[in-house]
FILOGU-717224 format. One record per residue: x, y, z of N, C-alpha, C in turn; residue in one letter. Coordinates in steps of 0.05 Angstrom, whole numbers, padded with zeros to 5 digits, always signed. Example, Ala and Ser with C-alpha at 12.3 -4.5 7.8 and 13.67 -1.06 7.14 Angstrom:
! FILOGU-717224
+00264-00114+00156+00246-00090+00156+00264-00066+00156A+00257-00045+00142+00273-00021+00143+00258+00001+00157S
***
This chain:
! FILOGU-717224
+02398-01307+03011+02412-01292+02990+02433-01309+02977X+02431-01337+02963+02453-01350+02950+02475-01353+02968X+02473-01357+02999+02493-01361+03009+02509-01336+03018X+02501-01313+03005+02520-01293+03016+02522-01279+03048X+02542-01284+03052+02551-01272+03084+02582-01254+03078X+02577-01237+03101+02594-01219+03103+02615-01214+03128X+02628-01216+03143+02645-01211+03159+02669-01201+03151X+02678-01190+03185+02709-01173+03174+02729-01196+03171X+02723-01213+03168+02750-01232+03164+02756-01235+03131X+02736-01235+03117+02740-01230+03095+02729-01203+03077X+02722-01185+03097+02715-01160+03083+02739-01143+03079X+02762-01140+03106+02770-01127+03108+02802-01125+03094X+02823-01115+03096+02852-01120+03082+02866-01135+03101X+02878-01144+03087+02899-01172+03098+02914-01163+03129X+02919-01130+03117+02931-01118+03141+02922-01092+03144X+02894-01095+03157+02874-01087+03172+02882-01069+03197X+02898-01082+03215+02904-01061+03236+02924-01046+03229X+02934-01036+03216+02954-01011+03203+02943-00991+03178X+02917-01002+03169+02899-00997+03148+02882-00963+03155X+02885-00946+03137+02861-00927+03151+02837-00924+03137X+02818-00939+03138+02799-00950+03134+02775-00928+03145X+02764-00910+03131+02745-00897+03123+02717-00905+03108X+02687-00915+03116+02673-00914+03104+02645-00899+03104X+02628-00904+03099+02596-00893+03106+02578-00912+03120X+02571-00905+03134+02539-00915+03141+02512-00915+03148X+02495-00917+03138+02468-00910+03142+02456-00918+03174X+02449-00893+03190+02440-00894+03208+02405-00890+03210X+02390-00915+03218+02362-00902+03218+02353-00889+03239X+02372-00887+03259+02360-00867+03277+02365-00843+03271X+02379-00829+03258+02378-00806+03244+02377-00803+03229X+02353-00826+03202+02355-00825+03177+02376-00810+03168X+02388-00822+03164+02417-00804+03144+02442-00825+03150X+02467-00816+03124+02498-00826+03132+02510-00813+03148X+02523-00824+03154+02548-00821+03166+02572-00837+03161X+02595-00819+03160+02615-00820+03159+02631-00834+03175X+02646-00856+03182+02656-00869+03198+02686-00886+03199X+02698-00883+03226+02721-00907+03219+02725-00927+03223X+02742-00944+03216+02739-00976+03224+02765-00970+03244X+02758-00982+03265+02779-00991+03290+02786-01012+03303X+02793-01034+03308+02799-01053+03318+02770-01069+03317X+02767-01072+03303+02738-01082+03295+02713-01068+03308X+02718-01036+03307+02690-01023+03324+02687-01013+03295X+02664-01001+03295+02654-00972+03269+02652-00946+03291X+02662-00926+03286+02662-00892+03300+02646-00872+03278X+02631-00865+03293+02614-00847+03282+02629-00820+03282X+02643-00808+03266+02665-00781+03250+02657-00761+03241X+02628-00765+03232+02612-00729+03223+02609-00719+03236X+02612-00712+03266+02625-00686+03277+02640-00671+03262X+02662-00694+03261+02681-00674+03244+02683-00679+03215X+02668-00684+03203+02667-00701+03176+02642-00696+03162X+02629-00685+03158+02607-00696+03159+02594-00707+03134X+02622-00711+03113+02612-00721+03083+02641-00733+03081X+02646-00751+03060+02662-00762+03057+02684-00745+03040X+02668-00731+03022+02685-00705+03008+02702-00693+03032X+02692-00687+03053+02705-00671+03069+02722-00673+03084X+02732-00704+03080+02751-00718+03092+02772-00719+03068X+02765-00727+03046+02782-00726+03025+02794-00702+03012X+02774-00683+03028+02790-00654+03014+02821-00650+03040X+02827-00651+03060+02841-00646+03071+02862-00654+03067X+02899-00645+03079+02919-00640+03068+02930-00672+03069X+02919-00684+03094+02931-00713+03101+02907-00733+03107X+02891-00742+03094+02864-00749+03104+02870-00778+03122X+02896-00794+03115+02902-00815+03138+02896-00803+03160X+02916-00785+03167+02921-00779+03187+02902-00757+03203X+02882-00746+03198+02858-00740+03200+02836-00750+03204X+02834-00774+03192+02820-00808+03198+02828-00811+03232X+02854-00810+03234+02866-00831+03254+02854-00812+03274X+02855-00779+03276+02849-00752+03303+02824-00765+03300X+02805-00774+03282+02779-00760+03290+02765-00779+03310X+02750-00769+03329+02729-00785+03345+02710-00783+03345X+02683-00797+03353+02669-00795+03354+02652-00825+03373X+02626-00828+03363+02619-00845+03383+02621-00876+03366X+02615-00894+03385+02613-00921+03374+02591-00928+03367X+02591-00944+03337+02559-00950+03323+02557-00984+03334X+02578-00989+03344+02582-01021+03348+02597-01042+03339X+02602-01061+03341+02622-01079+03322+02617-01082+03295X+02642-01084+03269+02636-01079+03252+02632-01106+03241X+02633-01129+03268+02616-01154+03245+02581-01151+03246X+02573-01140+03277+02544-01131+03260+02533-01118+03244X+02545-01096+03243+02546-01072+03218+02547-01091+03191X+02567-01109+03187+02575-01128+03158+02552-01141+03159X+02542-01162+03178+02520-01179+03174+02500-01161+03165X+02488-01140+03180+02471-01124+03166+02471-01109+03147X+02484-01108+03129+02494-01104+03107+02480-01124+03085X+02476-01146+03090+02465-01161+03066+02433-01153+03069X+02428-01143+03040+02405-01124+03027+02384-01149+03041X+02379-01170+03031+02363-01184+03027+02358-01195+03055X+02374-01195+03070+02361-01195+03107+02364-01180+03125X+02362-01163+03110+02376-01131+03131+02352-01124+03146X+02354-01114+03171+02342-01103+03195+02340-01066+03182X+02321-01063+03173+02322-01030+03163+02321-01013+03191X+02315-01018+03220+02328-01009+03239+02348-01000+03249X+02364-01017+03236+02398-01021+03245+02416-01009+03229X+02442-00997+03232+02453-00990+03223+02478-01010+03197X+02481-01001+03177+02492-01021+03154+02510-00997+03137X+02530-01013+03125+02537-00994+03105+02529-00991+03083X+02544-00969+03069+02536-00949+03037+02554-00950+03025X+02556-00947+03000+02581-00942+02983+02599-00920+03000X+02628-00923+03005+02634-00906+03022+02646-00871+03009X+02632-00863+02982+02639-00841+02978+02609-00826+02980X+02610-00797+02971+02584-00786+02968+02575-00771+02946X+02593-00743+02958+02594-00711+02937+02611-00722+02911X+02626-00739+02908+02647-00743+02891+02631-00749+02857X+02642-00740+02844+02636-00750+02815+02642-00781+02810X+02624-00793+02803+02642-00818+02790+02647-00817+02764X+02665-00827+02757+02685-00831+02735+02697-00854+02730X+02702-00873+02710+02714-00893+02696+02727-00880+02675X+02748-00900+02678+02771-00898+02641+02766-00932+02636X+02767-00933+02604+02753-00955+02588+02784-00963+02578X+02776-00987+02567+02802-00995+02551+02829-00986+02558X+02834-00993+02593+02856-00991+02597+02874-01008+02595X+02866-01036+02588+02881-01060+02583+02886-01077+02555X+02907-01084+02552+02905-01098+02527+02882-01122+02511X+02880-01140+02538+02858-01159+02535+02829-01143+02534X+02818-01135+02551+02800-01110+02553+02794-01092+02530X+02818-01087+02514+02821-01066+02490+02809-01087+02475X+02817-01113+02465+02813-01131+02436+02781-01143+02443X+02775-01139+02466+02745-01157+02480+02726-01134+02467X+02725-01107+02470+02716-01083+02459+02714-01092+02430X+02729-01090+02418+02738-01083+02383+02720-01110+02371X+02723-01133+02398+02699-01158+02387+02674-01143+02386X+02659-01134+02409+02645-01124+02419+02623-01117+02393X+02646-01092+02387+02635-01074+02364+02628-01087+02340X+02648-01103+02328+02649-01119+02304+02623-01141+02308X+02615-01153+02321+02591-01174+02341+02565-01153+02335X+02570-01122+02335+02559-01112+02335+02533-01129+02364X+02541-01134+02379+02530-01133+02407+02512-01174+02402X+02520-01191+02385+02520-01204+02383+02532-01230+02394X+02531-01239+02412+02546-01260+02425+02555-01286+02408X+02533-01290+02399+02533-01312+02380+02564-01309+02358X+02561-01292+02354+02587-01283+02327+02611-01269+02345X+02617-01267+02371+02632-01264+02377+02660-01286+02375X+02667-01308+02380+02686-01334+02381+02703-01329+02354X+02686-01330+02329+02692-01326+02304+02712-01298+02300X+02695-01273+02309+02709-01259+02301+02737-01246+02324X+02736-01258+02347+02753-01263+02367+02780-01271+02351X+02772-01292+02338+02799-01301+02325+02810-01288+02308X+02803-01278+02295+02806-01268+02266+02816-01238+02273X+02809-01226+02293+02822-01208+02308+02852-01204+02329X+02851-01227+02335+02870-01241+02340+02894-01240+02327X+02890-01249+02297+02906-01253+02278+02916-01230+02271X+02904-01216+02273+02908-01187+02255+02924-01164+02275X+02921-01164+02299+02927-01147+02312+02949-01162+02341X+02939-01196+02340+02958-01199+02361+02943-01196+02394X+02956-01211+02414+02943-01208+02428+02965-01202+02447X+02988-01188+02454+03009-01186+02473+03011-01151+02459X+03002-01138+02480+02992-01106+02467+03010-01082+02492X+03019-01111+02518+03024-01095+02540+03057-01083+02532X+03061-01078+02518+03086-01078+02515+03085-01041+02506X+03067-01042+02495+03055-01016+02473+03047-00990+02483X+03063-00977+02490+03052-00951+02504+03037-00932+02483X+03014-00921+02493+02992-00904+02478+03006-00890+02471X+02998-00869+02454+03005-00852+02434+03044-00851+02432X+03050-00864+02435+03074-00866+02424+03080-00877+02395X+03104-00874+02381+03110-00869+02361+03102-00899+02345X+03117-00921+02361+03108-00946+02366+03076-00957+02361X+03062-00944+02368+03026-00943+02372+03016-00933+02353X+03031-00910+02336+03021-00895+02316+03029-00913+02289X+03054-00930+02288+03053-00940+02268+03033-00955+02264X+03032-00972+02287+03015-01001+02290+02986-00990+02277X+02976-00970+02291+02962-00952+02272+02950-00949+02250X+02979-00939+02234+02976-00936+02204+02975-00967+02191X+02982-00989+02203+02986-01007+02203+02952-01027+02198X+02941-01020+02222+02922-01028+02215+02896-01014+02194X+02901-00987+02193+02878-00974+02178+02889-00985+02150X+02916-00991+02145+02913-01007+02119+02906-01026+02116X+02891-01039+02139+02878-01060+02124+02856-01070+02131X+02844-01038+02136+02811-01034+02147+02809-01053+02173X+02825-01052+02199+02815-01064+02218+02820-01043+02248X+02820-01014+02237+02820-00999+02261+02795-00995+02270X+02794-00992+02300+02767-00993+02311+02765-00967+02332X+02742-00955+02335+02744-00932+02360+02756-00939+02383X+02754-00967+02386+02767-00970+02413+02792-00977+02408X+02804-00990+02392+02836-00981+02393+02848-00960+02384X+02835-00944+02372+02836-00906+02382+02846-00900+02417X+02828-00910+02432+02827-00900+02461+02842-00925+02474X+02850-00933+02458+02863-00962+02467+02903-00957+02467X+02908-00954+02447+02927-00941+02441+02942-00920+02433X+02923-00893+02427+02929-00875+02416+02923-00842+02431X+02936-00833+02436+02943-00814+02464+02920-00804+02479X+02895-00799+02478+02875-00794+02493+02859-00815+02504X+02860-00810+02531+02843-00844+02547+02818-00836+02548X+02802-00856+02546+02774-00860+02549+02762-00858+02580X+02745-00828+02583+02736-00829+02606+02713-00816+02608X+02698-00835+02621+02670-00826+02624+02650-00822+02647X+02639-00816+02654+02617-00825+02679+02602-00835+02688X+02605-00852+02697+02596-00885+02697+02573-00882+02721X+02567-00858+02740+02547-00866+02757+02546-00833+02766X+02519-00830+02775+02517-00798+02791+02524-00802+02821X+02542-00779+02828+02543-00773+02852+02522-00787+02882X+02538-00799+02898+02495-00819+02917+02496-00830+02900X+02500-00846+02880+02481-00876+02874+02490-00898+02870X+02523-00894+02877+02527-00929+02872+02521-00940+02909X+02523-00966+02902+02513-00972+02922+02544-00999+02943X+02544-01001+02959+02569-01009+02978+02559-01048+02981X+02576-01056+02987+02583-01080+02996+02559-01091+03009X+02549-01119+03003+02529-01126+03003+02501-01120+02990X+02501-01093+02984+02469-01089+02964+02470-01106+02942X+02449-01102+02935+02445-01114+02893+02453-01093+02882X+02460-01108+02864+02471-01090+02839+02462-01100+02818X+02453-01080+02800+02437-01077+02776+02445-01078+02751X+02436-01101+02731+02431-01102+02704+02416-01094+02691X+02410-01077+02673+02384-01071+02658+02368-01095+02638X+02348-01100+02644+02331-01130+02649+02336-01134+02616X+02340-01113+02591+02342-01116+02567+02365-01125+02551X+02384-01134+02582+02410-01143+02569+02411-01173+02570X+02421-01184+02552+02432-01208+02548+02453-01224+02539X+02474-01206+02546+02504-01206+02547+02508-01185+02561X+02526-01194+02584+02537-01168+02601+02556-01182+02626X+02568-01167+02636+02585-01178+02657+02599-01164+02679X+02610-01171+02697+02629-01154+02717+02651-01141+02711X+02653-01121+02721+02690-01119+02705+02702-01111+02745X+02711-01119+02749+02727-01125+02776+02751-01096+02768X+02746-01075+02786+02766-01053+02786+02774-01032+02812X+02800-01031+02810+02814-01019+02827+02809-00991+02825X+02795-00974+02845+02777-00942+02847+02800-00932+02862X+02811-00905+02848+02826-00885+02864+02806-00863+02861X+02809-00856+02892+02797-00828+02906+02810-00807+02903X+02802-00786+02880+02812-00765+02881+02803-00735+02881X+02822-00718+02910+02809-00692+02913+02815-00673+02893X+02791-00646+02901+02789-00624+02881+02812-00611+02874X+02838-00615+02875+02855-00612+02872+02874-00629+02859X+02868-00649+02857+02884-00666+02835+02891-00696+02845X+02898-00691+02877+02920-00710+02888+02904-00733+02890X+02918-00760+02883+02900-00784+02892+02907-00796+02924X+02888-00791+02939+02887-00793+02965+02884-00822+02976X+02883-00838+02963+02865-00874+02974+02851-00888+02952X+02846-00911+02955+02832-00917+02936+02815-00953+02945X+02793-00959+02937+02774-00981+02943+02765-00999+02918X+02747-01012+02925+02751-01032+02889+02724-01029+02880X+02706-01026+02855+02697-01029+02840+02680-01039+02832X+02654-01046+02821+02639-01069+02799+02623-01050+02773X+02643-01041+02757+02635-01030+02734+02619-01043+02721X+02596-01047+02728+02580-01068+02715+02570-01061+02685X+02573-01078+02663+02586-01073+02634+02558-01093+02619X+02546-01077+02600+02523-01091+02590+02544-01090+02555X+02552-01123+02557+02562-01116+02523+02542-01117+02497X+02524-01133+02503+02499-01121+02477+02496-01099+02470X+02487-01084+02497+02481-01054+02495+02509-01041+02476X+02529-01036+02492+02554-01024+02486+02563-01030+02453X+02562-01054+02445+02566-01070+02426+02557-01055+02398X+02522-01054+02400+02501-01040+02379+02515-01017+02367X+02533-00999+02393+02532-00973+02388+02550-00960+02411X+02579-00948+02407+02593-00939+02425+02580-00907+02439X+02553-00907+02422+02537-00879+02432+02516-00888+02452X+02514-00921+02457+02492-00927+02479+02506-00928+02507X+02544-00918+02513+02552-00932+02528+02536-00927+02558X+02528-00897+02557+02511-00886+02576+02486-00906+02585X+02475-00912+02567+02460-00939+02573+02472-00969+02575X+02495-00968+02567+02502-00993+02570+02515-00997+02605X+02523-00967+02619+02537-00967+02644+02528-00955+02661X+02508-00945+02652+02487-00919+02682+02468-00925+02678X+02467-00950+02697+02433-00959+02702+02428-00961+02738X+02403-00959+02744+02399-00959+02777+02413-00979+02783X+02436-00977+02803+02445-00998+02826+02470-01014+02810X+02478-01003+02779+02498-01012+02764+02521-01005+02773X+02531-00983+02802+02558-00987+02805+02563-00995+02834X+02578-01009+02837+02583-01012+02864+02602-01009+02871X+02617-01004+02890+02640-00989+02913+02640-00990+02939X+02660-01002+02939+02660-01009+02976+02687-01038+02969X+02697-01051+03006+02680-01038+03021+02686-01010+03034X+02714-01002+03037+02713-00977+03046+02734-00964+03034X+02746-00937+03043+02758-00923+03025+02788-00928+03040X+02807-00935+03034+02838-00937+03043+02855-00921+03033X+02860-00895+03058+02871-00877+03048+02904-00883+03046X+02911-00867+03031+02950-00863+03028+02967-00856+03049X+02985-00867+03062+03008-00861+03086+03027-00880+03084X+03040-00883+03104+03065-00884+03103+03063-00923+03091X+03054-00936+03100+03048-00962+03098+03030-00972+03063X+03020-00953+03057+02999-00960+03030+03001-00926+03013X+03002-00929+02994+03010-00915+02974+03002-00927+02931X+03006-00909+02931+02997-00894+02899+03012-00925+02883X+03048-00932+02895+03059-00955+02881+03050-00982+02895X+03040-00986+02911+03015-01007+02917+02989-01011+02896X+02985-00993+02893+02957-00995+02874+02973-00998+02846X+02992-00994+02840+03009-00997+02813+03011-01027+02808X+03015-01040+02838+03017-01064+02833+03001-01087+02847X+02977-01074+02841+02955-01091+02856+02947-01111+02833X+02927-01124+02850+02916-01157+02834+02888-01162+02862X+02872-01156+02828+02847-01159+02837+02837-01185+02825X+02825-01205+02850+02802-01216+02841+02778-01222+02833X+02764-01237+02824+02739-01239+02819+02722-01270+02818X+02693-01273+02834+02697-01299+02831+02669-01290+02827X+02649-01307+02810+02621-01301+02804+02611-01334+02815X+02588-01335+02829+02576-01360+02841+02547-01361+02836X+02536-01374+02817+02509-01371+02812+02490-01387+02830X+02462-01384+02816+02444-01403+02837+02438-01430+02823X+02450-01434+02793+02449-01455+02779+02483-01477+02788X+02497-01464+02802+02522-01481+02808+02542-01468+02796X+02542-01449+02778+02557-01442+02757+02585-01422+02780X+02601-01428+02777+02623-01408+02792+02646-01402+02760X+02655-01378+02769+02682-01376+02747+02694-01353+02764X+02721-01356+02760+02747-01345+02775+02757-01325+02752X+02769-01303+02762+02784-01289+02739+02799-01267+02765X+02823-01254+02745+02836-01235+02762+02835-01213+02747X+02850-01185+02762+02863-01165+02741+02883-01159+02749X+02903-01155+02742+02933-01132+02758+02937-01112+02751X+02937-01088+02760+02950-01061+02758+02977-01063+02734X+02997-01087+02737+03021-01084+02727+03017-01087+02705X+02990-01100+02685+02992-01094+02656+02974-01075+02648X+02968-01056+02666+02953-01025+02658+02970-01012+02633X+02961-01005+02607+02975-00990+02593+02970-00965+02598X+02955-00947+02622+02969-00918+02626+02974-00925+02658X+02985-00909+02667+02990-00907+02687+02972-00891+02695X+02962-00906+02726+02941-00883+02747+02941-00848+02745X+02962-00844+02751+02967-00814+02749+02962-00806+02725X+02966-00818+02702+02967-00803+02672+02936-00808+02677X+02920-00821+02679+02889-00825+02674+02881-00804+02691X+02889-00805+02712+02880-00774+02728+02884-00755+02715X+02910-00745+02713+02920-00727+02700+02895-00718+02668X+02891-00741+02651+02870-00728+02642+02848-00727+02646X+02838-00732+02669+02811-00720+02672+02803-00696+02691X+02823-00690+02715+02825-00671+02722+02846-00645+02716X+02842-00621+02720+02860-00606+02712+02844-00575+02702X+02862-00557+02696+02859-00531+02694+02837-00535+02670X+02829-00559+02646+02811-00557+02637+02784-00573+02642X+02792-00585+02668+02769-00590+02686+02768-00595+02711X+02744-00585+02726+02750-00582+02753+02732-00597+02760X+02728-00605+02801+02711-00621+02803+02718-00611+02835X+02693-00597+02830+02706-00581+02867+02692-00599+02891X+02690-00619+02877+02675-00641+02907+02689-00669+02903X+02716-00665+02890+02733-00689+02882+02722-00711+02865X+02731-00726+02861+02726-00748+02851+02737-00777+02855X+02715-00795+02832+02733-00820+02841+02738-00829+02808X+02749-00850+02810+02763-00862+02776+02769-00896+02782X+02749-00903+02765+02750-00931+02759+02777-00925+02746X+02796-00955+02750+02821-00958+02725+02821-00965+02705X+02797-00986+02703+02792-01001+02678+02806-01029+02693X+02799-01061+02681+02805-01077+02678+02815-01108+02663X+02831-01113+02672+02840-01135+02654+02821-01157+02648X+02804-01164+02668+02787-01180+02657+02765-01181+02637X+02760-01196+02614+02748-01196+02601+02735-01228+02600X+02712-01243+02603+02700-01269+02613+02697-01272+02582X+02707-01302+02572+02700-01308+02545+02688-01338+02548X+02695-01344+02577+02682-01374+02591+02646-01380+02582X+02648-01396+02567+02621-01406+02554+02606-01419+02583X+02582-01399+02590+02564-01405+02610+02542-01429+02605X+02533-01424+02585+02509-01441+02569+02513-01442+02544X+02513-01446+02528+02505-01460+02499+02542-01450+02482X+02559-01468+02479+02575-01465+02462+02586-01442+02449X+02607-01429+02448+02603-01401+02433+02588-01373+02441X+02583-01379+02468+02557-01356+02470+02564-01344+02494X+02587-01352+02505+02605-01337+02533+02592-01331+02556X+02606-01312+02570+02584-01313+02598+02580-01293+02593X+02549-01295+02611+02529-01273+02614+02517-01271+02644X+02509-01250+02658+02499-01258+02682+02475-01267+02685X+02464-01287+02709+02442-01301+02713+02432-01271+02739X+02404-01277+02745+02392-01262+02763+02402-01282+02783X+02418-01264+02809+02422-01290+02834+02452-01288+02829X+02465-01278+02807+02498-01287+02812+02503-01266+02846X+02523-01286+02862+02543-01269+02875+02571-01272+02856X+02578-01240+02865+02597-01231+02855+02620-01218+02876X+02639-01226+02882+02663-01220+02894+02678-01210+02886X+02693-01172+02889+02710-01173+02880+02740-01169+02911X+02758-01180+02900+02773-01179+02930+02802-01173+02918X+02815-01158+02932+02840-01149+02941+02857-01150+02963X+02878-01155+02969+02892-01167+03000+02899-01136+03017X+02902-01113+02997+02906-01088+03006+02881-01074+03015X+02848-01083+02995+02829-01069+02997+02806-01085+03007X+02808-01109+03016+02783-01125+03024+02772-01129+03002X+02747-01136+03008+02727-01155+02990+02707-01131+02986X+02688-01130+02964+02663-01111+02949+02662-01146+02946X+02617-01148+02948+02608-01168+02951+02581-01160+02940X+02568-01168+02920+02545-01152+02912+02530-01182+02898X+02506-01178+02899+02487-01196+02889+02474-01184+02861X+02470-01198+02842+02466-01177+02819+02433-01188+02811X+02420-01170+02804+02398-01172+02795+02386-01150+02773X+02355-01152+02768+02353-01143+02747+02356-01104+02753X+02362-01085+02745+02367-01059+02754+02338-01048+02757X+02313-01060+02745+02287-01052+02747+02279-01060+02785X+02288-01081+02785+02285-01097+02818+02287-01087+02833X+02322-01073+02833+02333-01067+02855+02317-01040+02869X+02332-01035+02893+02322-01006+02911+02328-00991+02898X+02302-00974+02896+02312-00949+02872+02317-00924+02893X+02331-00917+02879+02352-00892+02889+02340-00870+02892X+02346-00861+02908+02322-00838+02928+02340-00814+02947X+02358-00820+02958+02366-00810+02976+02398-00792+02963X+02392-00773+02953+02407-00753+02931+02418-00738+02954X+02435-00716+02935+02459-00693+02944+02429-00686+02966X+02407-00677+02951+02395-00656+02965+02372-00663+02992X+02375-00693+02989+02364-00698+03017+02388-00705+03031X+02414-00709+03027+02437-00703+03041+02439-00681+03055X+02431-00665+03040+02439-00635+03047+02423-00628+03076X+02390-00632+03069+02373-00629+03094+02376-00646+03112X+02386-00671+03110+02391-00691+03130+02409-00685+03148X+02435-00673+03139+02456-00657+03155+02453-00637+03170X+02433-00617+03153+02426-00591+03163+02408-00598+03193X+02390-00622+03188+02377-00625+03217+02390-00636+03234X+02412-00650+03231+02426-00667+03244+02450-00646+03264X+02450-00619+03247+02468-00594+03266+02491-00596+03255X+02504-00617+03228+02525-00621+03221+02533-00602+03195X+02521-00579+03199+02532-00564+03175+02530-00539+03181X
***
């Protein structure tokens, strides 16, 4: 698999034993997931009392509910990790899953300044790579590239605004970029992104597209953000580019999201202003030699976590099996892969790393989305899988 290996030395957070580390894993002896915790390097099998990940996240303190629950031992979680890589996995053995389930997934777009002006190319490229560099600049000029300063729909944002529609360079995305309603959409169905080590999927018709490396808060039917794990919003810009009405195609394709590796809930040690000021990396390693480095930080988010929650949950929408919320990211790759002007794109074979010192490493191999394992195992063979299992 291009070299990819997995252990807890680099899967897990920097500070691991104080961590309450919640994930999933697929057991073949009872065809089905389970719910599990990480312990001193063991995995505990928790659907006794758990028996979905929603149901851990709906409760009043889910750390500390993590920490009561028992159950039995699946084994060390460096064999669990080794078995984890798709491409030499033992389908006997037990491996992990993306570690949410029932939850909605959800992304917010253009939460970053760099991110915001990479879009507005996007569109203008009209999904063209080639003519992207050109009009990069020229956008540049017009609007500036230091945006973090600029809080959305403020008074400030509205001039800039009027500012630019005089001189025909406002774009839908600096609408949702700066101007009071955030961009949020649903980037994957409930079951189908896939956890740490699988492939992850491109749709084979793209030829511009890339990673976006992002920090995921877990949030229950009730509002509160409980924990949160990292991301691979995987972003087709051709697609997106053509038409801000293909984004559904440009972001919900088989095996296009990934999450893991596990879910790190909120207590006394890790909290909501941790993820405020997180810094995510990203390192892509191809099979042609090609590597490129990039980061993102929380600290130049132009909304804040809570406000992005805040609009998407609430009295005018509910989500009685919680949810989760991409943040959006700072990174935007303008690093010319092949031919001059023509930026990066992914190769079939990239590994892709995204890592955090709070949240461990998400580690996914990307390939074409036609390739990958297609997705099979839904809410409703969840449902029967539990039901035989005596867990419901």
């Amino acid at each position: 698999m291009g070299g990819m290996t997995l252990s807890p030395t680099t899967t897990l957070p920097t500070d691991f034993p104080k961590a309450a580390l919640a994930g999933r894993v697929f057991r073949p002896d009872v065809e089905g997931p389970s719910v599990v915790a990480v312990r001193d390097g063991e995995v505990f099998d928790i659907s006794r009392a758990f028996p979905t990940m929603r149901d851990l996240c709906e409760t009043s303190a889910p750390a500390a509910a993590l920490r009561e629950a028992t159950g039995e031992s699946l084994g060390p979680l460096e064999a669990i990790l080794a078995n984890s890589v798709e491409a030499t996995r033992d389908p006997s053995r037990p491996y992990l899953l993306a570690p949410i389930d029932l939850q909605a997934v959800k992304a917010a777009g253009v939460t970053f300044a760099v991110s915001m002006l990479e879009r507005v190319i996007e569109e203008r490229a009209r999904g063209n790579a080639d003519a992207a560099a050109a009009i990069r600049k020229e956008i540049n000029r017009l609007v500036g590239d230091d945006l973090n300063r600029l809080k959305p729909g403020s008074p400030e944002a509205m001039r800039l605004k009027e500012v630019l529609m005089a001189q025909g360079a406002w774009s839908q995305y600096l609408e949702v970029g700066i101007g009071p309603d955030a961009e949020i959409f649903t980037k994957a169905q409930p079951m189908s992104s896939v956890g740490t080590g699988a492939d992850a999927g491109i749709h084979a018709i793209s030829t511009w597209n890339n990673p976006e490396p992002e920090v995921v808060v877990v949030v229950a039917s009730d509002g509160r953000i409980v924990g949160a794990t990292l991301g691979n919003d995987v972003n087709l810009r051709d697609v997106e580019g053509r038409s801000a009405l293909l984004l559904g195609k440009a972001k919900d394709n088989n095996a296009s999201c990934a999450i893991g590796p596990f879910v790190r809930f909120f207590d006394d040690g890790f909290s909501l202003d941790d993820v405020r000021r997180m810094h995510v990396t990203l390192t892509v390693e191809g099979e042609d030699g090609f590597r490129m480095e990039g980061f993102s930080t929380l600290e130049k988010i132009s909304r804040d976590p809570a406000d992005l929650v805040a609009q998407m949950i609430g009295r005018h929408h509910q989500y009685p099996d919680g949810t989760v919320l991409f943040l959006g990211t700072l990174f935007a790759p303008v690093e010319d892969r092949d031919a001059p002007g023509k930026g990066f794109t992914h190769k079939v074979g990239d590994i892709v790393t995204i890592a955090s010192p709070q949240l461990g490493s998400l580690v996914n191999r990307m390939r074409h989305s036609q390739d990958c394992a297609p997705w099979t195992f839904g809410t409703g063979q969840l449902m029967r899988n539990l039901a035989r299992r005596g867990l419901l």
